[in-house]
C-alpha positions in Angstrom: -34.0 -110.5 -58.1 -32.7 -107.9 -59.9 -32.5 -104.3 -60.8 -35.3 -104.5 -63.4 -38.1 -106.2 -61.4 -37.8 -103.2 -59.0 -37.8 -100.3 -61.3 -41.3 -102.3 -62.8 -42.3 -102.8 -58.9 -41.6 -98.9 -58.7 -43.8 -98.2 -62.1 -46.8 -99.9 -60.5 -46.1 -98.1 -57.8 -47.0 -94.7 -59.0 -50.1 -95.7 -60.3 -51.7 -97.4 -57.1 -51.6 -94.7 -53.8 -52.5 -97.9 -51.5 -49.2 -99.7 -52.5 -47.8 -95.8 -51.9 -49.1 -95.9 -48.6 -48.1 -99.5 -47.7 -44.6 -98.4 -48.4 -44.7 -95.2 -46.2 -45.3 -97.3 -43.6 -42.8 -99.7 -44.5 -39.8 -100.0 -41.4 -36.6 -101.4 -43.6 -36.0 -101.9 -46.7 -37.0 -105.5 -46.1 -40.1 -104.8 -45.7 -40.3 -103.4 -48.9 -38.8 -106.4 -50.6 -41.7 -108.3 -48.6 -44.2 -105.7 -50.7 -43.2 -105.8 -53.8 -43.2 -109.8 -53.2 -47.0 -109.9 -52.7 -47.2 -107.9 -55.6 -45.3 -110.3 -57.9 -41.8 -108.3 -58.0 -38.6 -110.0 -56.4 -36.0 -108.3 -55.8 -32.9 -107.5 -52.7 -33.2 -105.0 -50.4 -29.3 -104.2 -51.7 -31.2 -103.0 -55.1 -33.2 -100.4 -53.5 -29.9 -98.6 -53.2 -28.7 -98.5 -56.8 -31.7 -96.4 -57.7 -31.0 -92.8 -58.4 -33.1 -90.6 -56.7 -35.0 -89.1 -60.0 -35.3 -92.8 -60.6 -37.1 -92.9 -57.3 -39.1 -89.4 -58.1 -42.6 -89.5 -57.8 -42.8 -93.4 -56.1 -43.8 -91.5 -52.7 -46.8 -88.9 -54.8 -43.7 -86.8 -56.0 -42.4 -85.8 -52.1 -39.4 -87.1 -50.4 -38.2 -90.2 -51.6 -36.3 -91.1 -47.8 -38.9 -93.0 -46.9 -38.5 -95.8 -49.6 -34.6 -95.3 -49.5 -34.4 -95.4 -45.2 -31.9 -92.0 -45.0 -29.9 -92.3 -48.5 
């Protein structure tokens, strides 16, 4: 559950625009943990927050990042 398995989650992420779509649609910040679970990641929702957003950069095809980080 840590910092590391998300910024690898996020990696994958970039390469794969149905997991980028899955997490548009994605509600909380839970359901993002619940994502990146079925995708072999664990990680808190609480992480999510401790990304910068250049860390965050390009997760969403390069546009705004508020949809992964629910209004930070």
């Amino acid at each position: 559950m840590s910092l590391e398995q998300l910024k690898a989650f996020l990696e994958k992420v970039k390469a794969d625009t149905s997991l980028q779509a899955k997490l548009k649609a994605a509600k909380s910040p839970e359901d993002v943990v619940g994502i990146a679970k079925e995708h072999g990641h664990e990680f808190t929702a609480d992480k999510i927050t401790e990304l910068s957003e250049e860390e965050l950069e390009g997760v969403a095809g390069g546009g705004d990042c508020t949809e992964i980080t629910f209004g930070r």
